[in-house]
N, C-alpha and C positions, 0 to 999 in steps of 0.2 A: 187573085190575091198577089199581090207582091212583096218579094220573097226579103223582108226585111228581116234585122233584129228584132226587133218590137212583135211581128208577124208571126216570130217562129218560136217566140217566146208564147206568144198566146196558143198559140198550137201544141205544143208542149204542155200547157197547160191541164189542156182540154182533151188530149190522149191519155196525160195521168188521171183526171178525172175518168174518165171509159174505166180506163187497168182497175180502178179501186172500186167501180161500180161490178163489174164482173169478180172480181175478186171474189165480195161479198154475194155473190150467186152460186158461188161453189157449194155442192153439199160435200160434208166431209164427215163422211160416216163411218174412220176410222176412229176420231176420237170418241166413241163404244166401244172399244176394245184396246187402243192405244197408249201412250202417254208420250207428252211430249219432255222434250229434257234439253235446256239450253249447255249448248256446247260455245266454248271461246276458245278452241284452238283447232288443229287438224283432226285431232282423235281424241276419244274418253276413252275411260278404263271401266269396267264394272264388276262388283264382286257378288255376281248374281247368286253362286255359291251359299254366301253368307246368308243369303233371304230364306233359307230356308234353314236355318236352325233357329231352336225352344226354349225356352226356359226350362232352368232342371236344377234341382235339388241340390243346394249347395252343401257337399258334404268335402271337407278338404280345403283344396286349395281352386282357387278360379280356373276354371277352363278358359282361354283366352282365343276366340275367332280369330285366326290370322286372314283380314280382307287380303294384305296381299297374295298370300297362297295361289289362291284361283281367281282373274284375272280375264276378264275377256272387253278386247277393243275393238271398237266401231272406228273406221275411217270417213270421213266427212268425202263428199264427192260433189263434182263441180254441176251444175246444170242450169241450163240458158234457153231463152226462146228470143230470139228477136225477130223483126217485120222493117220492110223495109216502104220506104214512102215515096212513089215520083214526085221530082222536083215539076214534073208538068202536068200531076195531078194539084198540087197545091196552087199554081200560076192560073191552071184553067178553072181552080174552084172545086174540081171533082173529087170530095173527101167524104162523100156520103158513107160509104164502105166503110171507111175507117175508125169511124163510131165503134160497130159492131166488131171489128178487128180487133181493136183494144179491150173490149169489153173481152172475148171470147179467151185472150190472151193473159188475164185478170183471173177469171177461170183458171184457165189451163195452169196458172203458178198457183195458186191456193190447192187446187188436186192433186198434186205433188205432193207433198208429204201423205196422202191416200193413198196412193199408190205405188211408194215406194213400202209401206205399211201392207200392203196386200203382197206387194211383191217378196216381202219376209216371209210372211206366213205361207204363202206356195215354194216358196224358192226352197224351202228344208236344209239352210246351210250348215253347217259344224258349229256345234257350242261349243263350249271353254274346254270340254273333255276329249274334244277331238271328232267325238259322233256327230253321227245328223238328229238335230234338235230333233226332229218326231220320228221314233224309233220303240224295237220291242226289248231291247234287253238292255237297257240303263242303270247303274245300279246307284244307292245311293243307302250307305249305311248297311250294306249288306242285301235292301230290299231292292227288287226289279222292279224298276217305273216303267210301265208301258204308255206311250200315250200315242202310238199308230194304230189306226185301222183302216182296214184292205175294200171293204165291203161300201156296198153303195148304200145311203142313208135311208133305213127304214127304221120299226117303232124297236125290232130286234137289236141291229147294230146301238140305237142309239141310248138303249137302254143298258147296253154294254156297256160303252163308254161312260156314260154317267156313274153307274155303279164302281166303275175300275176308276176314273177319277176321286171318289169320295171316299174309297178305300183306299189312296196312296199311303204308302209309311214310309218314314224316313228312318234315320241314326237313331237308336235305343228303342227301335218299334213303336217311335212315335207315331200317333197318327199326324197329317200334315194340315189336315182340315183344308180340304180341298173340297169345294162347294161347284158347280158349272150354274152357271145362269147367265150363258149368251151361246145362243145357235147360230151360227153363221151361213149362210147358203149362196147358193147363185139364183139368178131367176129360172133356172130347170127344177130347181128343189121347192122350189119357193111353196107348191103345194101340198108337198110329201112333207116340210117341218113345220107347216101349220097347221098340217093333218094330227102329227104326232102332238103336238101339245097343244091341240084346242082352241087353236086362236084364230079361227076361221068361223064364217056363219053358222048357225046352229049348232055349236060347239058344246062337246056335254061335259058335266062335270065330274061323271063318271068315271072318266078318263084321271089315271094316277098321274099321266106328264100333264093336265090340263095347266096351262102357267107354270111350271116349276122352271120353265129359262124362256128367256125373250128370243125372239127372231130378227135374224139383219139380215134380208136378202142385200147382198153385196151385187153392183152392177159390173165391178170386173170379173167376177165368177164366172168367164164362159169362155167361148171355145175351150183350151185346150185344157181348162180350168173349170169345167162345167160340172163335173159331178162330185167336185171339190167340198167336203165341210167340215167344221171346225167347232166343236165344242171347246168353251171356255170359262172361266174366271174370269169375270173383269171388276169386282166390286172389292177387292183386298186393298192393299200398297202401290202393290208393281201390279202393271197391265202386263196382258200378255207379249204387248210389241213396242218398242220403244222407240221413241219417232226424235232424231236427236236431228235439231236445228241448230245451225251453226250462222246462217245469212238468209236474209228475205231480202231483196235487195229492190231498192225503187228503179221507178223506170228511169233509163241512164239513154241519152239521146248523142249522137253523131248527127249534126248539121248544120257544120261551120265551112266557108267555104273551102277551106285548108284539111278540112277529113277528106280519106280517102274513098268511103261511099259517094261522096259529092264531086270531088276532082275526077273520079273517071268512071261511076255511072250515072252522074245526076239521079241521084237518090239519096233522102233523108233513111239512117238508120235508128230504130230504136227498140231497143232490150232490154230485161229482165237479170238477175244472176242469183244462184240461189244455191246454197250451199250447205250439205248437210246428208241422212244416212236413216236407214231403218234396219234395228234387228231384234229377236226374239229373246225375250227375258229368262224365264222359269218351266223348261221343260215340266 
């Protein structure tokens, strides 16, 4: 092929085609638990605080939510993939690879915000109050929110949990009406939380968990992440992880012969940019 304008134009073409073909191959199986939230600057602000108070008896004068009071910011962070292309794979014809390259590449940008999404929910960083989002002694209105548990996922633990989720109370001994209906697992759980609520062959109805929450075997649940799970809410307002996009960016190509991939290694560069952050909502 000769390495024209016209040439490199079609080429370009035909790698963005691959990117959006893989793209669309991603599964993304945080938006089950997620949400996403377009951002237009460096950082948001969120008054995650405020989602959780009630309506209450108007006697007097208005109680007024101050959103700014409590206050918690996500910063947008940078991330890039690029692939580079010999200028003597294109001359001699040899681009068969590079289908599959951009395709995989197409993937691998759309699984990002997945992952950055799982990397929340394991990471247990500081919420607005300073603690680590999953903890035992949170208070909130006088009551203690627990939502840690230590224990590997059996029918015991997870009936714990469930029951200490739907008993949360907030400020004036509200209840919060906190409902779980998503299990989250890795594939090492995968048959111990189908075990527990029924959703396996021969599965009887017997069973009190039979359906009372869906199952997400999550595929980055493993290694060091393996006996990791997650009971949650996700059918209210706010999900539990906030997947805050800021840039999806098209594919952006270096191969003029004045770039400096081209001037001094003969090679076509082309990348990705993507911009943006995941953190956890509603202890």
């Amino acid at each position: 092929m000769d390495i024209n304008r016209a040439n490199l134009d079609s080429l370009y073409t035909g790698f963005t085609t691959k990117l959006q073909e893989g793209f669309g191959m991603a599964p993304r199986p945080f938006e089950r638990f997620g949400m996403t939230v377009a951002s237009s600057t460096s950082m948001e602000t969120y008054g995650w605080l405020m989602l959780l108070s009630r309506m209450r008896k108007w006697a007097g004068d208005r109680i007024v939510q101050n959103v700014e009071s409590e206050l918690m910011t996500l910063v947008n962070e940078d991330y890039e993939h690029t692939v580079g292309v010999s200028r003597n794979d294109i001359e001699d014809d040899k681009l068969g690879i590079y289908g599959p390259l951009f395709q995989q590449l197409g993937a691998d940008a759309a699984a990002l915000w997945d992952r950055l999404a799982l990397l929340a929910l394991v990471g247990n960083g500081l919420w607005l109050d300073g603690a680590a989002f999953f903890g035992t002694t949170r208070k909130y209105g006088g009551n203690t929110i627990s939502n840690y548990a230590t224990g590997a996922l059996t029918e015991t633990t997870f009936n714990t949990a469930y029951q200490t989720m739907m008993e949360y109370v907030g400020a004036n001994d509200e209840a919060l009406g906190v409902v779980p209906d998503l299990l989250v697992v890795g594939p090492k759980n995968r048959t111990v939380a189908h075990g527990i609520v029924n959703q396996g062959p021969g599965a009887s109805s017997a069973n009190p968990n039979a359906g009372v929450v869906d199952v997400l075997v999550h595929p980055r649940l493993v290694g060091t992440y393996d006996d990791y799970w997650f009971l949650l809410e996700t059918k209210g307002p706010v999900k539990p992880v906030a997947v805050q996009k800021r840039k999806e960016g098209a594919l952006v190509r270096w191969d003029r012969d004045t770039d400096e991939c081209v001037k001094v290694h003969n090679r076509n560069d082309y990348g990705v940019h993507y911009r943006g952050v995941a953190g956890l909502t509603l202890p």
